[in-house]
LOMAR-527277 format. One record per residue (C-alpha): residue in one letter; x, y, z. Coordinates in steps of 0.02 Angstrom, whole numbers, plus 50000, padded with zeros to 5 digits. Layout:
BEGIN
AXYZ;...
//
This chain:
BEGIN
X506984499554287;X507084514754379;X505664522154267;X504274510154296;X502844508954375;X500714505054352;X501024511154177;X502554508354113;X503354490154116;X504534477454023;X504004460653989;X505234447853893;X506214465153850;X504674473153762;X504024488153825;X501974487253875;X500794503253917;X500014495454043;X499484476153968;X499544482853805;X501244478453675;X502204498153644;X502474492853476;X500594486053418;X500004503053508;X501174511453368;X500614498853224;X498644501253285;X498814521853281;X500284526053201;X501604536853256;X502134550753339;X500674547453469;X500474553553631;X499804537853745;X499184542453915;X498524529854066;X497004532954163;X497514520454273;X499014529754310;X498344546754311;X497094539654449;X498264529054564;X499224545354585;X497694556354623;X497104545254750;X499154542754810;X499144561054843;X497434562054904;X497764549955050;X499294556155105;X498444569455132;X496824561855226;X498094551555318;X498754566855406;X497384579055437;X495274578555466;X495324594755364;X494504598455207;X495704593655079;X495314599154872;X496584595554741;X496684609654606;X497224599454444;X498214614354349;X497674608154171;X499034620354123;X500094604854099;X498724593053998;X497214600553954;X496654584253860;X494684584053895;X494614563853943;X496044569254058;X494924583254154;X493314570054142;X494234557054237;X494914568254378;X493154577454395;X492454558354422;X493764556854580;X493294574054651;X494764582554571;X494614602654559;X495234612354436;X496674627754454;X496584637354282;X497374651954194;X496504657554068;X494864658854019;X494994648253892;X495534636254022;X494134638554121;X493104636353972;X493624620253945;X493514614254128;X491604619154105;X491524608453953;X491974592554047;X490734595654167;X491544605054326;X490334617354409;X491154635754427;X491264631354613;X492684619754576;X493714630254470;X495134642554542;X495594654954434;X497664662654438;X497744671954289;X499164685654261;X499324702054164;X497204697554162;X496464710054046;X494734719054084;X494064704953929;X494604691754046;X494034697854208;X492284699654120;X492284682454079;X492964674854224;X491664684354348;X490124678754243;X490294661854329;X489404661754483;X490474655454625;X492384653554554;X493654659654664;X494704672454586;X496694673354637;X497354690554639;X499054692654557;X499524710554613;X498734724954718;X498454735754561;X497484720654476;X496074725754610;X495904742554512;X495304736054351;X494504719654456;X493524735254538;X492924743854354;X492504726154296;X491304722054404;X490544741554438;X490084740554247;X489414722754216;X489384712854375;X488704726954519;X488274720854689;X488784702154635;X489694693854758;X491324688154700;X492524676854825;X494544680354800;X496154674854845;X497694682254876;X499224674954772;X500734683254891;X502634680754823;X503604673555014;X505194680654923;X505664660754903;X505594652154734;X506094635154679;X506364628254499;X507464616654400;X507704630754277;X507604648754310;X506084649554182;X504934641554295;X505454649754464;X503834659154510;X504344667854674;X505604679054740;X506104694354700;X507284687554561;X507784671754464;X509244663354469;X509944670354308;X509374689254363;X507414689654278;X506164700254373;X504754687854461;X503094694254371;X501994684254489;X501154688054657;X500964700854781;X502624705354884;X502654701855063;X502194720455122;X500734723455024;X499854707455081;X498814715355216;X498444730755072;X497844718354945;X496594709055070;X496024727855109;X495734734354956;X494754717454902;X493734720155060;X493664737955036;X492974736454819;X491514723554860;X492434706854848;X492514692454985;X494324688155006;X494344670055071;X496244662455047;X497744664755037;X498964657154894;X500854653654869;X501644645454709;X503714644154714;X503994634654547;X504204618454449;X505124608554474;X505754602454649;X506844589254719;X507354582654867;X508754595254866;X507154609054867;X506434601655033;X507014613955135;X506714628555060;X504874622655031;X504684620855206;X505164637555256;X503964645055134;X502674635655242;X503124642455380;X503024662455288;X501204656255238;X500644650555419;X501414668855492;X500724679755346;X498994669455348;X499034674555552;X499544693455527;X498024691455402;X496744683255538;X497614697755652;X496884711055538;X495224704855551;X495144694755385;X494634677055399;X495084664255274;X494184648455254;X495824640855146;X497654639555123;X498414634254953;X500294629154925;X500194627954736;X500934613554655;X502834611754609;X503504591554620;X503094578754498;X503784564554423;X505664556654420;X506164560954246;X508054554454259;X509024538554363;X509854552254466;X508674564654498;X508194564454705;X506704564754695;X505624575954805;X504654570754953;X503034572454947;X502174562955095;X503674571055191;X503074589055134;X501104585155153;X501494580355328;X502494595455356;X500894605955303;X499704595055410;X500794598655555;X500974614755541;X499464620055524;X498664608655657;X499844619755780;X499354635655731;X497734641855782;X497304649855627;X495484639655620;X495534637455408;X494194624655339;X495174617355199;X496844614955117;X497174617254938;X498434610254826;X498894610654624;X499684596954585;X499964595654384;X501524587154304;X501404574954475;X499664568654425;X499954565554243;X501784569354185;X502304549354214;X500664544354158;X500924548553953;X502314542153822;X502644549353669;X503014534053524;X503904537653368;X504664529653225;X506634527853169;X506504534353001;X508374530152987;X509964529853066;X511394543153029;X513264544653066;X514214558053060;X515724564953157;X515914548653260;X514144554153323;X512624540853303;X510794548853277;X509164540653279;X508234549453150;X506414551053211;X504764556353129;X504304568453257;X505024585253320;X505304592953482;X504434610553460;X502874598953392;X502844585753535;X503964587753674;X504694604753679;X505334604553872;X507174598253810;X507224611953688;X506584627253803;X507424621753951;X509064617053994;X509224604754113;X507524595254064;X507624578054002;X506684564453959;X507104545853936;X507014535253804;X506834516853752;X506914506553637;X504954497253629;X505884482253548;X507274478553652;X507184489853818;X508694481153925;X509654469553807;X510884469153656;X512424480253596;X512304498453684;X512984513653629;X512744534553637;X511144536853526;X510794555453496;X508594554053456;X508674568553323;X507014576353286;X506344582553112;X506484600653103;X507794614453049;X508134617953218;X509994612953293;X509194612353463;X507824597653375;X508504583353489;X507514572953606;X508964565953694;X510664567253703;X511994553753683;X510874541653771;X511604526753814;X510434513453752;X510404495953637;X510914499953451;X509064501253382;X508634498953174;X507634506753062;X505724506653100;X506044505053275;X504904511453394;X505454523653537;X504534529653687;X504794545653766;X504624544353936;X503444555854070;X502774566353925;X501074567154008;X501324583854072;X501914601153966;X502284592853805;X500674592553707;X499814609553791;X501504615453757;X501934610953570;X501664621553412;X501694618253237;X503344624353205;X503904620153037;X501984616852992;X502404599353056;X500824592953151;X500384589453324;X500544571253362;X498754564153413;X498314555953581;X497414540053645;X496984536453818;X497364517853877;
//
């Protein structure tokens, strides 16, 4: 099976979450339940983590962006590893504090940040705040005149290399436009780099580092293009040394994750970290650490979604799987994006049996309420149980209650 791994295995054609039978999970909790592994969500921390100490003596600090699973036993067992934490809101940073980071190891990238927010992202002593756009630093400046005056506040530089990369347009966050023709909101453009680190400099803040994020997304096709936006962040973190601006770190954002389909390449990611080690060991820029935000990578093929065949449906010479669960609710990716998909099996009888095109069809009055498409997979029954596959990551911090269905509940195996 091209989908398993620590977590996710078959055993006499039964799926298991880790040693634990899919379908008693689903009898013990009922269904639609999220199921996530810490066992999973830590052998890819530490996966990541020495690829990286493989390659460089460096400081190296991993910025979980808890944008894609905010779950608090989630942020507890990264914090235990020495995780970081990359957040967007203050409400995200609120809940980092909650499981016990210190300020110190929270990185805040908000955009469109609102004087309310600035206030109560600066009353925590010691988080690094990422600057979005030059004219941010204007009401960054009044916000800390009026309530925060002489407090030393350290900043980064978030700076658009005019390259973006994304498996749908939504989710490209650089350049100067997407691929269907939608303005890039985030970062500062190339030429007003040097400005931004001025100004900072210039209204009482310590700029320390400087910040790229291209998208979500990547595969191997991707590689490329990543590693020419490493090389813009080595020159424009020079022409920033040049200018008399030191910077203690360099963060490349986050990006790859999990394989999600059998034919998705999927992207390299000791290649890439090696590609930054190198890089940076040959310039002479002198930075103390290197920064990272991996999200969907550290817990997007650590989390299944189980639900229940209600009952099965023909109609048109089409075959759906009639689920008690819906897309907006649980696992809204397939229904936002095009192009994202998830897999699904049967927890009964993964590999074996009669197959045919199953369409999963969710509960609500929504057309675009499907979980998968014609996916070829063993006829299943009523009161089956079906897994969603790698729906760790952007499916529960993402769903609504559309329909006033509720949000499915988790557990943590």
């Amino acid at each position: 099976m091209w989908w398993a791994n620590e977590f996710l295995n078959v055993k006499g054609g039964k799926l298991y979450l880790d040693d634990k039978e899919a379908t008693k999970v689903a009898k013990a909790h009922g269904t639609p339940l999220f199921v996530y592994s810490k066992n999973q969500i830590l052998s890819n921390f530490k996966e990541l983590l020495r690829a990286f100490n493989d390659k460089t003596p460096l400081e190296v600090k991993l910025y979980y962006a808890m944008k894609a699973n905010p779950h608090q036993e989630i942020l507890k067992i990264l914090k235990e590893v020495g995780a970081c934490i990359d957040a967007v809101s203050p409400g995200e940073v609120a809940e980092a504090l909650r499981a016990g980071f210190s300020a110190d190891k929270i990185f805040f990238t908000g955009t469109s940040v609102s004087a309310e927010d600035l206030k109560l992202i600066f009353d925590q002593d010691d988080l690094i705040v990422n600057i979005d756009a030059v004219e941010q630093l204007e009401l960054m400046k009044e916000v800390r005149e009026r309530w925060f005056k002489h407090k030393k506040i350290k900043v980064a530089v978030r700076w658009n290399p005019g390259i973006g990369r994304g498996f749908n347009s939504k989710v490209v966050t650089a350049g100067e436009k997407t691929y269907d023709g939608m303005p890039i909101k985030f970062g500062v453009e190339e030429k007003k780099v040097i400005q931004a680190f001025a100004r900072a400099s210039q209204y009482g803040f310590n700029p320390a580092g400087l910040h790229h994020h291209l998208g979500s997304g990547w595969t191997k096709q991707d590689f490329k293009a990543v590693k020419d936006a490493v090389d813009k962040m080595i020159q424009k973190a020079s022409e920033v040394q040049e200018q008399g601006f030191s910077l203690e770190f360099l963060d490349f954002g986050g990006g790859f994750g999990p394989q999600y389909s059998s034919d998705q390449e999927k992207f390299p990611v000791k290649d890439y970290v090696e590609y930054i080690c190198q890089k940076i060991k040959k310039s002479d820029l002198g930075i103390k650490t290197i920064a990272m935000e991996p999200g969907k990578y550290l817990v997007g093929d650590a989390g299944v979604l189980l639900v229940k065949i209600e009952y099965l449906k023909k109609s048109y010479d089409n075959l759906f799987a009639c689920v008690n669960a819906g897309t907006f609710n649980s696992v809204p990716r397939p229904a936002i994006y095009s192009g994202a998909y998830h897999h699904i099996v049967n927890c009964s009888h993964v590999n074996y049996g009669k197959k045919e095109l199953i369409t999963v069809a969710g509960n609500l009055c929504e057309t675009g309420d499907v979980f998968g498409k014609e996916i070829e997979m063993p006829v299943p029954k009523r009161g089956d149980i079906l897994a969603v596959l790698c729906t760790g990551a952007y499916c529960k911090s993402m769903a609504s209650n559309f329909n006033l269905r509720e949000i499915p509940k988790e557990i943590i195996i």
